[in-house]
C-alpha positions as CSV (number, residue, x, y, z in Angstrom):
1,X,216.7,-50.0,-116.3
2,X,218.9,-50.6,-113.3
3,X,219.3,-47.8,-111.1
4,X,222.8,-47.0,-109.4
5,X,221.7,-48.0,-106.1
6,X,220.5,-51.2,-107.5
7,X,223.7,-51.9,-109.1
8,X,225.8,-51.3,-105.7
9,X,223.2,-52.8,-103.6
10,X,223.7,-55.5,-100.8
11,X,221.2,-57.7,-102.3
12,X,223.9,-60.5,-103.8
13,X,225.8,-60.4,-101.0
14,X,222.5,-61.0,-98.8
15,X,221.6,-64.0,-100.6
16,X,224.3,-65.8,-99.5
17,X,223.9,-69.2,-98.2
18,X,226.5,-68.5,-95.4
19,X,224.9,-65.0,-94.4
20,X,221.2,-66.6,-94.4
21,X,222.5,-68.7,-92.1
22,X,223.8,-66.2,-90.0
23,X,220.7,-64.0,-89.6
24,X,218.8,-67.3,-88.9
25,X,221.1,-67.9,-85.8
26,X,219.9,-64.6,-84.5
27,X,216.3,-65.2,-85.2
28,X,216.8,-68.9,-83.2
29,X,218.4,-67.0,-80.3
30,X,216.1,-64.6,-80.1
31,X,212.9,-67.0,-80.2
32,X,210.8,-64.7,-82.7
33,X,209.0,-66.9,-83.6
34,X,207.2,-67.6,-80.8
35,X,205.6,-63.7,-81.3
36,X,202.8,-62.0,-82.8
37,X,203.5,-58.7,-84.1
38,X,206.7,-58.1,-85.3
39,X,209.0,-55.6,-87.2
40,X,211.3,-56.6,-89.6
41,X,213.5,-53.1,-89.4
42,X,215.1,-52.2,-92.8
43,X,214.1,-55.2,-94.6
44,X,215.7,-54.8,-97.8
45,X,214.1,-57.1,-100.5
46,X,212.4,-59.4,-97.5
47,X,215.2,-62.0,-96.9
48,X,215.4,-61.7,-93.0
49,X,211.3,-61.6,-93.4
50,X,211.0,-65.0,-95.2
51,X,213.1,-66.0,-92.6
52,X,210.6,-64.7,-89.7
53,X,208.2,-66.2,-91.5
54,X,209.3,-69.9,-91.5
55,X,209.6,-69.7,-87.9
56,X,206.1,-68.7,-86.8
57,X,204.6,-70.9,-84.3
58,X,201.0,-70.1,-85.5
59,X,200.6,-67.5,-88.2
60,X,196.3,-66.8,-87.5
61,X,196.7,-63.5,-85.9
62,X,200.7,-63.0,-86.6
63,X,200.9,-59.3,-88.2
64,X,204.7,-58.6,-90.1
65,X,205.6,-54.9,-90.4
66,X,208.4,-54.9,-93.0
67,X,210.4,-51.5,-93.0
68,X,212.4,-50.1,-95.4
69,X,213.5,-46.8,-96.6
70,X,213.7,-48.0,-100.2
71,X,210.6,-48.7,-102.2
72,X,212.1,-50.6,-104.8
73,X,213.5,-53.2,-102.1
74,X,209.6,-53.1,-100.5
75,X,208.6,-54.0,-104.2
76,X,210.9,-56.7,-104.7
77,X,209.7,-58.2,-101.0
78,X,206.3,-58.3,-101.9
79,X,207.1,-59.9,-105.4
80,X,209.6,-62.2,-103.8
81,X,207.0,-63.4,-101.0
82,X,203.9,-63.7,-103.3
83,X,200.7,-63.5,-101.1
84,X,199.7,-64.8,-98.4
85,X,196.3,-65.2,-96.9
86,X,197.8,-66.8,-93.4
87,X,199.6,-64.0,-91.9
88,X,199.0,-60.2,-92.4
89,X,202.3,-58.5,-94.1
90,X,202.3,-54.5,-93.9
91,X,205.4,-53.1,-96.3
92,X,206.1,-49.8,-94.9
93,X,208.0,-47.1,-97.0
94,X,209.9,-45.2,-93.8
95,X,213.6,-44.7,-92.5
96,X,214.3,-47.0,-89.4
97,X,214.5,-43.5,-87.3
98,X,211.1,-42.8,-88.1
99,X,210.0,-46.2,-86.5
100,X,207.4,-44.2,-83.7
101,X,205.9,-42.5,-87.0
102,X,205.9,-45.4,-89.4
103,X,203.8,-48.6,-87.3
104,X,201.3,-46.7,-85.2
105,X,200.9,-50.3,-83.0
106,X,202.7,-51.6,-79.8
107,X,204.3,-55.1,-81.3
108,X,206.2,-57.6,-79.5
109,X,209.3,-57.8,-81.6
110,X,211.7,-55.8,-83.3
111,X,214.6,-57.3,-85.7
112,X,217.5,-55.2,-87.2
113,X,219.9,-57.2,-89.2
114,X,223.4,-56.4,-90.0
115,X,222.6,-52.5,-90.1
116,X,222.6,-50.8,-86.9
117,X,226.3,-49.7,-87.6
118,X,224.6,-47.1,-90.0
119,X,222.4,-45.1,-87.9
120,X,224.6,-42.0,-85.9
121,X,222.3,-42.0,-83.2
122,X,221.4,-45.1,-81.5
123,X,220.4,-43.6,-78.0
124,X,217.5,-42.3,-79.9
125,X,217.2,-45.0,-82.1
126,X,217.1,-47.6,-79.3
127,X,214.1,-45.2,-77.6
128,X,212.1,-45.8,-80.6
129,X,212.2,-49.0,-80.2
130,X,211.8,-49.1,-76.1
131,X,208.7,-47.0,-76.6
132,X,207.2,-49.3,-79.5
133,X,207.5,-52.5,-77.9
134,X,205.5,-54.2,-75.4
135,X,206.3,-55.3,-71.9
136,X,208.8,-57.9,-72.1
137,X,209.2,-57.5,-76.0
138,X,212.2,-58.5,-78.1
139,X,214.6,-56.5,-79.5
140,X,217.1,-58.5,-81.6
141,X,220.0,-57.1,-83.9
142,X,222.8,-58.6,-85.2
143,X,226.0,-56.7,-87.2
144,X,229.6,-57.6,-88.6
145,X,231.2,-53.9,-88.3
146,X,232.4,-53.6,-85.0
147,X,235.8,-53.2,-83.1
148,X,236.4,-57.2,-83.4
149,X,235.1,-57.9,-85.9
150,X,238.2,-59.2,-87.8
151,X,240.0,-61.8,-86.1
152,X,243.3,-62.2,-85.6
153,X,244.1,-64.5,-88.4
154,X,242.3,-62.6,-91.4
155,X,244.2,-59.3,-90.7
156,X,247.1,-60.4,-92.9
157,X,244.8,-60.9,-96.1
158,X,242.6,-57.9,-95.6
159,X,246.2,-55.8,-95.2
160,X,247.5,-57.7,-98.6
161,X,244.1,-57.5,-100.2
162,X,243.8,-53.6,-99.8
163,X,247.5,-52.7,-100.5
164,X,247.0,-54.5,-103.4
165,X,243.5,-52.5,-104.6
166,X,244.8,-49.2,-103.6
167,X,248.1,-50.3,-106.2
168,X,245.8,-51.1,-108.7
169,X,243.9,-48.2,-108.1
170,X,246.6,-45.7,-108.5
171,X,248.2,-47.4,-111.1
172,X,245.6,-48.4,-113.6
173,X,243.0,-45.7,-112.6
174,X,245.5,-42.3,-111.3
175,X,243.2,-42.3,-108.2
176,X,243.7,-42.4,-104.5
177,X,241.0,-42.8,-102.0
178,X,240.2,-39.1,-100.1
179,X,240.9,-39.9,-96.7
180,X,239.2,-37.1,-94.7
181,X,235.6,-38.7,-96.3
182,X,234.2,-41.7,-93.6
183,X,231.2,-43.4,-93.6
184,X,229.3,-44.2,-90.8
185,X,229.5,-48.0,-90.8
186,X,233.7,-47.3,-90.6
187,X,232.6,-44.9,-86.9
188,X,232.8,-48.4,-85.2
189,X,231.8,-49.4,-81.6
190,X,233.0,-52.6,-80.0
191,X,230.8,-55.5,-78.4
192,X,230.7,-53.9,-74.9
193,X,229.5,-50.2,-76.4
194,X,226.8,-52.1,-77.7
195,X,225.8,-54.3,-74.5
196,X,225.7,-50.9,-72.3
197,X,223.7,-49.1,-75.0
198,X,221.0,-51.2,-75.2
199,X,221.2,-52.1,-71.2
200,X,221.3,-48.1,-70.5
201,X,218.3,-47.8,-73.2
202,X,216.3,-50.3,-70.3
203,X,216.7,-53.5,-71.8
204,X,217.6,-56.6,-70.2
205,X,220.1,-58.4,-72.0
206,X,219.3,-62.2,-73.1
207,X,221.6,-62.9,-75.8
208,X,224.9,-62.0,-76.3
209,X,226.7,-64.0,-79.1
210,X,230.0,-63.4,-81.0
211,X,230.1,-66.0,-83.6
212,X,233.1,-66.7,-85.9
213,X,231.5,-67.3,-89.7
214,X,234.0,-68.6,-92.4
215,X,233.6,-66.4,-95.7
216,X,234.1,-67.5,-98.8
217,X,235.5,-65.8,-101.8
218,X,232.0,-65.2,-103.0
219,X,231.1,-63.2,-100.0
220,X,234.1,-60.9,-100.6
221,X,233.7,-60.7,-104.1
222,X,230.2,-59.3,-103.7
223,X,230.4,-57.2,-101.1
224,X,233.6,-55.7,-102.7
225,X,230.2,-54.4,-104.8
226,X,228.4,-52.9,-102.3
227,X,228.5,-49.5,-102.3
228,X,228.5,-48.8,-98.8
229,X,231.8,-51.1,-98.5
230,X,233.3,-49.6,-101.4
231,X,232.6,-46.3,-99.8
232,X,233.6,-47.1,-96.6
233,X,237.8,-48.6,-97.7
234,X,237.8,-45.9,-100.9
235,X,236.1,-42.9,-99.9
236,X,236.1,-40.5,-103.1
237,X,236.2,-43.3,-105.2
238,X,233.9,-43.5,-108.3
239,X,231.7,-46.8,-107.3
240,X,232.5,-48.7,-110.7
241,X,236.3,-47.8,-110.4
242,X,236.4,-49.2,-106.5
243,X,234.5,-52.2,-107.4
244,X,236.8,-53.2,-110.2
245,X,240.1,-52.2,-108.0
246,X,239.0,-54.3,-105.0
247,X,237.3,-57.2,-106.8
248,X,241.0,-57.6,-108.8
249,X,243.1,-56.9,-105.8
250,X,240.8,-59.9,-104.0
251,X,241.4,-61.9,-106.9
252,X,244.8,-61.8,-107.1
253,X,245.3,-61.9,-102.8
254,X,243.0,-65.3,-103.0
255,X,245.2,-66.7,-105.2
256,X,248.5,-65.9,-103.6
257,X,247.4,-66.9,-100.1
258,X,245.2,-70.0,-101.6
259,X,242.2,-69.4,-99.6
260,X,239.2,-71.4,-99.3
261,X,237.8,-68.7,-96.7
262,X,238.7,-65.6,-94.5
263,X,236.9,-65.7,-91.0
264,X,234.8,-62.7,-89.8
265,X,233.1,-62.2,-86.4
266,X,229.0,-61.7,-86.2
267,X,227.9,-59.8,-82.9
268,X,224.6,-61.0,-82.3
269,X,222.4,-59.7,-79.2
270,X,218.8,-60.4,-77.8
271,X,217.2,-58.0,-74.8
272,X,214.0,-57.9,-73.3
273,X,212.5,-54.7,-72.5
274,X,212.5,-54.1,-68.9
């Protein structure tokens, strides 16, 4: 049986070939391979991991700690990595703010894809993470909801695309979104909030990359089933309502603004721990 959170999870959106390649840039910039111990911070079902792990340098004496809140998404890693006698793989069941609690070892690199948007407090957060890598270790996150996210040139088809929904949700469903309701993803910081975070947290900063990724339909389409996303543009909304409503009111924008993509902006930073 497919649970709700299944349903409206991020998984299909995730697998992606444009948003692998995305989260491999980071991993490239950020050199992890080249480490030993690393966290792989809310993994999900073990994409970015896979990823890690086809870009070891020498897996004898390589330890993964893959994190994630959800134990059905640490299942589904395990299954979807299969065993492997080469490198040591620890699935931990633990929120990312628990990371001091949850891997009781100093490693030498941290990964958080495309989710520290979520967490209210990073200050605290971004401690954690000072306090559990070594000298000099890697702390490398990437995420596609901040203030710049949308460039110039896509804001006329996100305005048509959720005029459009919220019409189709009023008229074929008697709803309107409840305004008052915001997620956290939506409480959004820009590039330079994130830069003097991480600096003031005592990181030195390696990497800072803005990179302009060309979506296509597909990546709208699923994400328009995400429940965080449906959340986030119809808060209030029954999740199966708000999919339907935006994945018709993207079908019908593609078509009238014959689109092959609609760019968004990837913020993607690497910092050493000073």
């Amino acid at each position: 049986m497919v649970t709700a959170s299944e349903e409206y999870s991020f998984t299909s959106f995730s697998n992606l070939t444009f948003y692998t390649k995305v989260n491999e840039r980071l991993l490239d910039l950020a050199e992890v391979g080249k480490q030993r111990k690393i966290v792989d911070l809310g993994c999900g079902t073990g994409g970015i991991t896979k990823l890690i792990l086809e870009r070891l340098q020498s897996a004898k004496n390589t330890a993964i700690y893959a994190v994630d809140h959800s134990t059905t998404a640490l299942k589904a890693a395990a299954e979807e990595i299969g065993d492997r006698k080469d490198v040591a793989i620890n699935y931990v069941h633990s929120e990312v703010q628990n990371l001091t609690g949850s891997v009781k070892e100093k490693v030498d690199a941290i990964v958080y894809c495309n989710s520290i948007h979520y967490v209210p407090d990073k200050k605290e957060l971004l401690g954690q993470i000072k306090n559990k890598l070594q000298p000099n270790g890697i702390f490398a996150f990437n995420t596609s909801f901040f203030e710049g996210s949308h460039p110039e040139d896509s804001l006329l088809f996100f305005r048509k695309w959720m005029m459009r929904s919220l019409r189709i949700l009023k008229r074929e469903h008697g709803m309107v979104p409840e305004k008052t309701a915001k997620v956290q993803s939506r409480v959004q910081l820009n590039a330079d909030d994130y830069i003097n975070l991480v600096e003031d947290a005592g990181f030195k900063v390696l990497v800072n990359d803005l990179n302009r990724v060309d979506v296509p339909h597909e990546g709208w389409h699923h994400i328009s089933g995400f429940s965080d996303w449906i959340e986030g543009v119809m808060p209030g909304v029954p999740l199966d309502v708000g999919r339907r409503a935006l994945q018709k009111g993207l079908a019908q924008t593609w078509d009238e603004m014959n689109l092959k993509t609609v760019p968004r902006v990837w913020l993607s930073v690497s910092a050493a721990k000073v």
